[in-house]
C-alpha positions as a Markdown table, in Angstrom:
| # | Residue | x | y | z |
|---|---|---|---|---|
| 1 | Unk | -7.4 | -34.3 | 15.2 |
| 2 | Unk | -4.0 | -35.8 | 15.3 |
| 3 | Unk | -0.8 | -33.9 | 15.9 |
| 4 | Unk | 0.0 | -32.9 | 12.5 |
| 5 | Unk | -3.3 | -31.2 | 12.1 |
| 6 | Unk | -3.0 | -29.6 | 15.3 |
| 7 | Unk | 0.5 | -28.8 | 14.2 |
| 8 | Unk | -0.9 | -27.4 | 10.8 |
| 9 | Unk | -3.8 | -25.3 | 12.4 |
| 10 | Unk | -1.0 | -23.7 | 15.1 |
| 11 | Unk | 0.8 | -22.8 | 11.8 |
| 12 | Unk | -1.8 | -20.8 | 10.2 |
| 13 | Unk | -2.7 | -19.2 | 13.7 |
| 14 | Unk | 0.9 | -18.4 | 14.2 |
| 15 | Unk | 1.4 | -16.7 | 10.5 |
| 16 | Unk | -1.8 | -15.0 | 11.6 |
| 17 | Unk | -1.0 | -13.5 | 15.0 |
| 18 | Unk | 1.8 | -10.9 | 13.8 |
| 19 | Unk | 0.4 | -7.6 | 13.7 |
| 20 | Unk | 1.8 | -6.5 | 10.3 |
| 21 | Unk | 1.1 | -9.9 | 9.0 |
| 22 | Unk | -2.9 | -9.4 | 10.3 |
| 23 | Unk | -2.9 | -5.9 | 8.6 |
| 24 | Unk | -1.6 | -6.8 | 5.2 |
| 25 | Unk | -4.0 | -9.7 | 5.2 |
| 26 | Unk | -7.0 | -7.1 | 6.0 |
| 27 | Unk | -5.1 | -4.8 | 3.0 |
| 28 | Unk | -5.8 | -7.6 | 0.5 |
| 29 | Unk | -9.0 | -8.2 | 1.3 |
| 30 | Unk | -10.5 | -5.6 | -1.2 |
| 31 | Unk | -8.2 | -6.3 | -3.7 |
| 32 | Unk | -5.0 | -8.2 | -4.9 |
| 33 | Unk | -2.0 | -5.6 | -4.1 |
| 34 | Unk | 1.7 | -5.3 | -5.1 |
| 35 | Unk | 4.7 | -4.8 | -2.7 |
| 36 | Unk | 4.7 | -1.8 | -3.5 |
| 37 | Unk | 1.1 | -0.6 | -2.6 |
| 38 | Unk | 1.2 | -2.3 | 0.7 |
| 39 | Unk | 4.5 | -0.7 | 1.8 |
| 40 | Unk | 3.0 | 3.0 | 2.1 |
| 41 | Unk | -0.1 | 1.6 | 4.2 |
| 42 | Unk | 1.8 | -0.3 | 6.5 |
| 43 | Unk | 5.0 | 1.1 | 9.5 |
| 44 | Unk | 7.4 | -1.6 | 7.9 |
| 45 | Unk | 10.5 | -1.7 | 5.7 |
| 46 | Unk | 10.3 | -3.4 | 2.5 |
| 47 | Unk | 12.8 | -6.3 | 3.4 |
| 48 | Unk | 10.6 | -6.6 | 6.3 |
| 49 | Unk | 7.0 | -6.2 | 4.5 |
| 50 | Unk | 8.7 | -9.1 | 2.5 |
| 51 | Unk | 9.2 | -11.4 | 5.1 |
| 52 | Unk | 5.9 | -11.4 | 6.3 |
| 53 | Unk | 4.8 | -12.3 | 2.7 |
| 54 | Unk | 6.8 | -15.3 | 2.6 |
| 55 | Unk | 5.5 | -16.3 | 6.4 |
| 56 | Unk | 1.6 | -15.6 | 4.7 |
| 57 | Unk | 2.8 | -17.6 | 1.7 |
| 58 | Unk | 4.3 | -20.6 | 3.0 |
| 59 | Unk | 1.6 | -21.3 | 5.4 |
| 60 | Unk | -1.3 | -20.8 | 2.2 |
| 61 | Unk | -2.9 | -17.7 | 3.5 |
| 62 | Unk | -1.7 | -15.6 | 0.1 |
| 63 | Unk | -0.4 | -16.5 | -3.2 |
| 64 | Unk | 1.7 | -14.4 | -5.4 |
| 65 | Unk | 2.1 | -13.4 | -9.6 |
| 66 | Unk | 4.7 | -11.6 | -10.8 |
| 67 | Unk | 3.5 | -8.5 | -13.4 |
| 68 | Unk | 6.2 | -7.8 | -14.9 |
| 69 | Unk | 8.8 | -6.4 | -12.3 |
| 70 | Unk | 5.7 | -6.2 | -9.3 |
| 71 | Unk | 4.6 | -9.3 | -7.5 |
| 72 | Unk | 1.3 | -9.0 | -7.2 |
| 73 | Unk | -0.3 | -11.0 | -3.6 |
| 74 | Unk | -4.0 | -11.9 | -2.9 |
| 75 | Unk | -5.5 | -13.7 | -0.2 |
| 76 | Unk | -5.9 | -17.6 | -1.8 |
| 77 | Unk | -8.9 | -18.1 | 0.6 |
| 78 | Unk | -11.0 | -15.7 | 1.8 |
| 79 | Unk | -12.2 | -17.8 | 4.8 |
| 80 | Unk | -9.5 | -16.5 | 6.5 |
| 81 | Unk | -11.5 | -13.2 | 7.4 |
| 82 | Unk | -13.7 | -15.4 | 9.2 |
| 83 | Unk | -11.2 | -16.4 | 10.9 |
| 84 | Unk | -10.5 | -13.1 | 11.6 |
| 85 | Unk | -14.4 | -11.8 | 12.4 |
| 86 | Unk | -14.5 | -14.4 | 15.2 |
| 87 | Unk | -11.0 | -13.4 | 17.1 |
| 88 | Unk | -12.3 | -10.0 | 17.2 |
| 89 | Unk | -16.3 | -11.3 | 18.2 |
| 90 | Unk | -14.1 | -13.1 | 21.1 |
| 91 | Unk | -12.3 | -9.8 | 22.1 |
| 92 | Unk | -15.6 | -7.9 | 21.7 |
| 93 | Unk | -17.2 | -10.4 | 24.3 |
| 94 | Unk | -14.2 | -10.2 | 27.3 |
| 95 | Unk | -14.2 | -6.3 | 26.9 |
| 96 | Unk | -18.4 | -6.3 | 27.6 |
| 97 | Unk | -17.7 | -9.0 | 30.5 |
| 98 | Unk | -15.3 | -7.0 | 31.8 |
| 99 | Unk | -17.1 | -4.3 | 31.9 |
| 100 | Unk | -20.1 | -5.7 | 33.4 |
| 101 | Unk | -18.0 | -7.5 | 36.4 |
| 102 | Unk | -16.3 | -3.6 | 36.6 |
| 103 | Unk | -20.0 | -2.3 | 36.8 |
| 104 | Unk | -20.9 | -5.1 | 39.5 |
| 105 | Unk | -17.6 | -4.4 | 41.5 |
| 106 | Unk | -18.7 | -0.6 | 41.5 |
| 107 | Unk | -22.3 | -1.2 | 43.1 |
């Protein structure tokens, strides 16, 4: 891969590795949501909440309508949560290892 695809990929990871950013993603995976329904689900201001929008957007994680006065944001590709599934299938596999070499250490 050359370095503007590396570059690319970092992006996404980067837009990705933010907690608040990682829970409104996981938010809109059951359903497009407005501003205003992610704010009371979420420990973030709205200036804030909206920041991380436009960090999702720009990188092509979510897309956004406007209804009216509410912006509306889904997720533009849901291969994202798989993605997601194998960081946490990664995590899942240090914390048994670690356990194990614990378990080892103890004998």
């Amino acid at each position: 891969m050359s370095n503007l695809g590396n570059q690319l990929v970092s992006n996404v990871f980067k837009a990705l590795s933010h907690p608040t950013r990682l829970q409104i993603v996981r938010l809109l995976k059951e359903k497009p949501l407005c501003v205003c329904e992610i704010l009371p689900q979420i420990e973030s201001e709205q200036s804030n909440t909206s920041q991380h929008l436009s960090v999702l957007k720009n990188q092509g994680i979510v897309d956004s309508t406007r209804d009216g006065l509410m912006v509306i944001y889904r997720i533009i590709n849901p291969d994202v949560y798989q993605m997601i599934d194998i960081a946490e299938n990664i995590i899942l596999k240090q914390i048994e290892e670690t356990k194990s070499s614990l378990a080892k250490v103890k004998l």
